[in-house]
C-alpha positions, 0 to 999 in steps of 0.5 A: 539480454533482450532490448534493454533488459538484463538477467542472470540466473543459474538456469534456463528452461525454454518452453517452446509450445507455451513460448515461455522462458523459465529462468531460476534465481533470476537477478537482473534490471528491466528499463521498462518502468511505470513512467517513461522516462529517459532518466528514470526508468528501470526495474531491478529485482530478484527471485526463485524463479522467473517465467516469461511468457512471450504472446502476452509479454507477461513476467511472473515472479515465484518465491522470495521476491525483491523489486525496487522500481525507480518510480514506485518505491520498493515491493517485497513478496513471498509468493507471487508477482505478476508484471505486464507491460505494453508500448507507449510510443516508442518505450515499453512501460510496466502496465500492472504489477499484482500480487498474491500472498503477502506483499510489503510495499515501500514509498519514500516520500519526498522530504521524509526520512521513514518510508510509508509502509503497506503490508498485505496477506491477500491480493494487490493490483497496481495499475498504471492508467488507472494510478491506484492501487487496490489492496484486499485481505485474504477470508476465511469462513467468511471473515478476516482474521486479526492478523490478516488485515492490510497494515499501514504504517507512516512516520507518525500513525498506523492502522489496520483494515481489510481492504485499502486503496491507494490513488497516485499522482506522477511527480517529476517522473515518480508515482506518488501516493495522494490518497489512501482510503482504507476501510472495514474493521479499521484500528487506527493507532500512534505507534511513536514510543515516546508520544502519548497514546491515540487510538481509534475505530472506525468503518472506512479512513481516508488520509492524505500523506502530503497534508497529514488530513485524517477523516474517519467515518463510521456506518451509518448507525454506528459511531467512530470511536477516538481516543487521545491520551494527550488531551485526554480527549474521547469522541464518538461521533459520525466523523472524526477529522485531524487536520494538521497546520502546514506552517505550525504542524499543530494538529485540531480534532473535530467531531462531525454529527450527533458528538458524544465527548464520553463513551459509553461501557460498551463503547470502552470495551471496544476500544480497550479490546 
């Protein structure tokens, strides 16, 4: 027990050269949280083990990592997870939370019953005074493997890329997401079994979860790539936005730029790979 804090665990080792404490399959509750907040402010989590460092005030999570954080949502690691914290007046705040090896990260947004869902096999860091998020997929040889790009997921899209970005805003005492930019080798797709399918490729993305606005961009020299079974809609264009009606959830799709409403053989193959 310490200012608040609450763990158990099945052992202790203490590091006295290093300051450390190094507890096994720790469970327990932090009240430091990302926002301060008398009634909102408390960090549950559980893991393999847990190592503190005292000189940095730093906490280091290892293997099988559960967190679910009041303000956040709810973090799952396999590896590795860092927390520092620092004051703020006179309550002790979480500063970053980063990440190593592969990370899912949960917000229920609210009024939604499906949460939005960030999976990642590299790196993430979430800061605090910043109020982003940054996301990067781990390479090899030089590239990112299919099956290694950061996947998003909400109630009615989902895509993936290499690197994302998330940038939030304190609601009532909750960080909420405002903004997701993803970009590199983006494979935008409707995942609702009953729905028709949409799919899309792009070069960078960025949405808005509260209006549901989706713009894609493509590189300079190359197209964005959209397909709608429903409308039997194909566009290549520079920029595809989808905009959704707030009153009606009536969506429009436009192209922006030099737009093409057929693909080319090229282009096709593409799509369908």
């Amino acid at each position: 027990h310490h200012l608040g804090d609450l763990i158990d665990s099945t052992k202790v080792e203490i590091d006295l050269i290093k300051e450390m404490l190094i507890l096994k399959a720790p469970i327990g509750r932090l009240v430091s949280s990302l926002v301060p907040h008398p009634e909102n402010s408390e960090v549950r989590f559980e893991a393999d083990e847990l190592r503190w460092e005292q000189p940095t005030n730093t906490l280091s999570l290892l293997n099988n990592i559960h967190i679910q954080d009041s303000a956040l949502g709810m973090i799952d690691a396999d590896e590795y997870l860092q927390l520092t914290q620092k004051k703020v007046e006179d309550k002790t705040v979480i500063q970053t939370i980063s990440t190593q090896g592969k990370t899912r990260l949960e917000h229920l947004a609210s009024g939604q019953t499906k949460p939005q869902v960030l999976i990642c096999h590299g790196s993430m860091l979430l800061d605090r005074d910043k109020l982003s998020a940054v996301l990067q997929s781990p390479e090899e040889k030089g590239r990112v493997l299919d099956e290694k790009q950061i996947y998003y997921e909400e109630e009615r899209i989902a895509s993936f890329a290499e690197r994302a970005r998330i940038d939030y805003a304190i609601v009532d005492s909750k960080i909420t997401p405002v903004s997701l930019t993803m970009t590199r080798n983006i494979r935008l797709f409707s995942h609702v079994p009953d729905a028709p399918k949409r799919c899309s490729l792009a070069d960078r993305l960025t949405y808005s979860p509260e209006t549901h606005t989706l713009i894609l961009f493509a590189d300079p020299g190359k197209r964005v790539l959209f397909w709608d079974e429903g409308q039997s809609l194909c566009i290549a264009a520079q920029e595809v936005h989808i905009i959704q009606d707030s009153k009606t959830k009536q969506e429009s799709i436009k192209g922006v730029g030099n737009v093409k409403f057929a693909f080319t053989s090229q282009e096709s193959e593409l799509l369908q790979d």
